[in-house]
C-alpha positions, 0 to 999 in steps of 0.5 A: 973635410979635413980628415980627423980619423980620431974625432970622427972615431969620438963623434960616431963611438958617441953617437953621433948622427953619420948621416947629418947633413950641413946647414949651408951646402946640405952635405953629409959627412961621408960627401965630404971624406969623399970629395973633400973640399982642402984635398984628399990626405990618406986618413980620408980613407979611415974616416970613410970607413968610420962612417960606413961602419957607423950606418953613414948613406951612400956607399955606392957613391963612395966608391964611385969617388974613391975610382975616379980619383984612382984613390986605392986605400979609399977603394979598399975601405969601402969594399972592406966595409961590404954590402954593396950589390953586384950590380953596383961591383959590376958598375964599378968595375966598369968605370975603373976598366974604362978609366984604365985604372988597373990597380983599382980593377985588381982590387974590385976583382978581389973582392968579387967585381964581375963584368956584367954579361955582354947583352946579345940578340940576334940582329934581325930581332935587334933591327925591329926595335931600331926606331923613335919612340915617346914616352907615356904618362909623364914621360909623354913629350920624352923622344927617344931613339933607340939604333943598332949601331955596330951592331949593338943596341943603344939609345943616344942622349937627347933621342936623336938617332945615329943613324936611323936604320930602316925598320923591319917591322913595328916595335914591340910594346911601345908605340913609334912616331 
């Protein structure tokens, strides 16, 4: 938490456990470096490092933090570290994209960050999955809403419609309600 690169560097060269958890707050290492508790100090980026190097869990999150906190020394630790999924460049991309953050975009785009390819499907075949539908199993009592709103698919949070669309015919593979 308070960002000591060198015992960090001691501990890990030693041996020590990078993804031990506190007893009080269940934390590990890396949640702290990230998200630390006293204020981010620019060392915070080489302890993430350290610890991602040393098998440390939770890269994904790592980055995530370093983006919403416009944190560049920290992005680029991360990315530098590698083994993240493109999946998981694309995501970060798009939140930097969405938080303006253009220094964090340039560095994602540098290390092979791609938008994910925009989903399209023909509007009539869209309109045939605009409905309410339940889960099944143990997702049974779980609504959901499924519109094409803007002419784009969507299912809002809490499965409430906006706005229900007529549909044109019966959802495929799912049962409506």
């Amino acid at each position: 938490e308070t960002g000591h690169a060198a015992v960090v560097k001691l501990l890990t060269g030693r041996g020590a456990d990078a993804n031990i958890k506190d007893t009080f707050y269940n934390a590990r290492p890396l949640t702290w470096a990230v998200s630390p508790a006293m204020g981010r100090k620019p060392q915070h980026a080489e302890v993430v490092k350290l610890l991602l190097q040393h098998g440390a869990q939770g890269k994904d999150r790592a980055l995530m933090g370093a983006i919403s906190e416009s944190d560049a020394p920290m992005t680029k630790a991360v990315l530098e570290v590698g083994g993240l999924t493109p999946g998981q460049l694309s995501d970060a991309l798009e939140s930097a994209t969405r938080g303006k953050k253009a220094d964090i975009v340039t560095i994602l785009e540098a290390a092979g960050a791609k938008p994910r390819p925009e989903f399209k499907m023909d509007p009539a075949i869209r309109q045939r999955y605009t409905g309410r539908y339940r889960g099944t199993g143990r997702v049974d009592n779980v609504p959901l809403a499924v519109t094409a709103a803007e002419g784009k698919p969507g299912a809002p949070p809490g499965g409430q419609p906006r706005p229900p669309g007529p549909r044109a015919a019966p959802p495929v593979g799912a049962r409506g309600t």
